[in-house]
N, C-alpha and C positions, 0 to 999 in steps of 0.2 A: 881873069884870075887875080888881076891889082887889086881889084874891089875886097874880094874877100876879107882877107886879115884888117880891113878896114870896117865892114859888116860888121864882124865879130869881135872886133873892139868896140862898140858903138852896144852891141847886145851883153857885152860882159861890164861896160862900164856900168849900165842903167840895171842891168840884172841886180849885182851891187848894192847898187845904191837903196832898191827895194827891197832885197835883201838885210841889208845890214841898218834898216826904219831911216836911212839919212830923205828918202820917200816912204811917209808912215802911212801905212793904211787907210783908204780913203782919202787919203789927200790928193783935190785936185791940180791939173795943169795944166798949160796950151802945148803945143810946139815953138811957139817962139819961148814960152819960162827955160823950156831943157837944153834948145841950142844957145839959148844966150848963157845959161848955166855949165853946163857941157861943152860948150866949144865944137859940137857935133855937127858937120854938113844935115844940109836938110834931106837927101835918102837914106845915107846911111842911117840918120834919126827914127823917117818914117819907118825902112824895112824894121831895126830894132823893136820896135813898138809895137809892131803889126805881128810880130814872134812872138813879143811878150804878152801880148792879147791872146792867139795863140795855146799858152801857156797858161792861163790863168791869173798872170799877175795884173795886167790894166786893163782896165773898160775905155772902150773910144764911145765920145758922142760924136757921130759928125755935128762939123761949126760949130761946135762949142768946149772943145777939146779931149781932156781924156782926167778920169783917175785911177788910183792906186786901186785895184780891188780891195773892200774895206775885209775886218777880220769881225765875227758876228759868233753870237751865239749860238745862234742858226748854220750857221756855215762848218762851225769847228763840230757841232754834233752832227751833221751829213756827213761829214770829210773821216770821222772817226768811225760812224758808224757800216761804210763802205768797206774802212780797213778791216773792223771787228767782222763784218759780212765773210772777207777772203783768204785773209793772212792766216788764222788758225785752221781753216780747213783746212789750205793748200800744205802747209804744213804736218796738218797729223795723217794725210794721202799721201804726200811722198817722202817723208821723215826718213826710211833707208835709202833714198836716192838720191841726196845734197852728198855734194864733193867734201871730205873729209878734209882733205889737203886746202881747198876754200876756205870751210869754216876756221880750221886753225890761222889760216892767215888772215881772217875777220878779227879773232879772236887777239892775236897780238897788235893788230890795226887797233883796233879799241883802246889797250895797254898805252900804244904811243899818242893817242889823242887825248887823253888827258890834258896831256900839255900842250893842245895847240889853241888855237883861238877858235871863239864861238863855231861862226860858220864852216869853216872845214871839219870840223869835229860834228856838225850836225848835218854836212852834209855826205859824211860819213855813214852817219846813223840810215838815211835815205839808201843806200848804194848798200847797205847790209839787206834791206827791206825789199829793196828791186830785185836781190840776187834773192831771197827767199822766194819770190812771187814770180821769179825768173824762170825757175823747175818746171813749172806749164808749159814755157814754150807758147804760150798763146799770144800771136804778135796782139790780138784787139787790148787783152787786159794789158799788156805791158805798156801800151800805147796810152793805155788809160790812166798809170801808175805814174806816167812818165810827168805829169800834170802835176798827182798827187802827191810826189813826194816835194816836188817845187814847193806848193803847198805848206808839206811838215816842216821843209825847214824856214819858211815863213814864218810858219806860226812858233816853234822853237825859239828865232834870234825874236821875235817880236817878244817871247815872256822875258827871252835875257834884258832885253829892251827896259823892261817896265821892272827890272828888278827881281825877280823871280828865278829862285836858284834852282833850276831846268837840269843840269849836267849832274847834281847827285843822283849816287844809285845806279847810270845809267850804266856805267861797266859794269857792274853786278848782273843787273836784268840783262844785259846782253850774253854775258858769258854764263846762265841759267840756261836762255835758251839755246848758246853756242855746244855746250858740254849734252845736253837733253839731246840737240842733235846728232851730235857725236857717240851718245850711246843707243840712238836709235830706239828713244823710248819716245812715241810721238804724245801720250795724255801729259807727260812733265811737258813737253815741247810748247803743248797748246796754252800750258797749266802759265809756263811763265811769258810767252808773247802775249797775252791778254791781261795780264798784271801789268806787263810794261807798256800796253796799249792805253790803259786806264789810267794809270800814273801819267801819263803822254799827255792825256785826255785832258785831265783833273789842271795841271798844268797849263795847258792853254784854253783852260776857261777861265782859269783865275785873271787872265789879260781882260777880260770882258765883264769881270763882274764884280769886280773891286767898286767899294762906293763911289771914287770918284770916275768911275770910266764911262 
């Protein structure tokens, strides 16, 4: 049980740090670059790594180390176009059956994220998106989602990263489709998560396709 809180410092430090570009996409490493950088024992490192693999944030080679899963063009229209696959369905099928008392407190969670910093504010945005795609009930997609929203807010602090003002609009398009919700009209529901999916989009392709990128 010592171990633990030990583990999970070790996967929230690196989580972090790939999170927040200070590991930008695609960039390689060994095990000795991260424990001599991190200060990390060598299991707590390896477990960390072997979750985050996992997860989709780094690729291992054996003996020859590991890197950041890179961000692609290729990747960010798979990744979008799985969400545009689920998200409006699952939405305009069970549109009277999302918790009311929920949404409103998404709804003022939104309100106070404004003001907080990048990451918790997009990973916000992810935990609104799990809870829509939550109503299935179906452990395989949730399990699947569970990757993908890692992902979004990847790709999210990555536009913040390169300059790209990602956070306008975003309370608007949320409380569009929080209120659609709310009044149980699921074609506005579908009308505005696919506006905010493509704005989403539009956004982190712009990291990828800027001349100099």
């Amino acid at each position: 049980m010592a171990k633990e809180p030990i583990k999970k410092q070790a996967y929230d430090l690196l989580y972090r740090k790939i999170m927040t570009c200070d590991y930008m996409p695609g960039l390689f490493l060994t095990e000795k670059d991260m424990a001599e950088e991190t200060g990390l024992g060598r299991t707590p490192l390896r477990e960390a790594v072997i979750r985050l693999q996992k997860d989709g944030l780094i690729q291992i080679y054996p003996r020859k180390g590991m890197r950041i899963t890179p961000i692609t063009e290729d990747s960010i229209q798979q990744h979008y176009q799985v969400r545009k696959l689920f998200e409006p369905t699952i939405i305009t099928q069970y549109c009277s059956l999302y918790s009311k008392r929920e949404l409103l407190r998404y709804e003022t969670r939104f309100q106070q994220s404004e003001q907080e910093e990048s990451l918790p504010h997009f990973e916000l945005d992810a935990q609104f998106h799990t809870f829509l795609i939550s109503i299935t009930q179906n452990d395989i997609l949730l399990n699947m989602y569970h990757s993908l929203m890692l992902q979004q807010v990847r790709l999210a602090m990555f536009a913040a990263h390169q300059g790209i003002r990602n956070r306008e609009g975003n309370l608007e398009q949320h409380e569009e489709i929080i209120v659609s919700l709310l009044r149980e009209n699921p074609e506005a529901a579908k009308d505005a998560l696919i506006y905010h999916l493509n704005q989403s989009m539009v956004n982190s392709l712009k990291c990828v396709c800027q001349p100099d990128a």
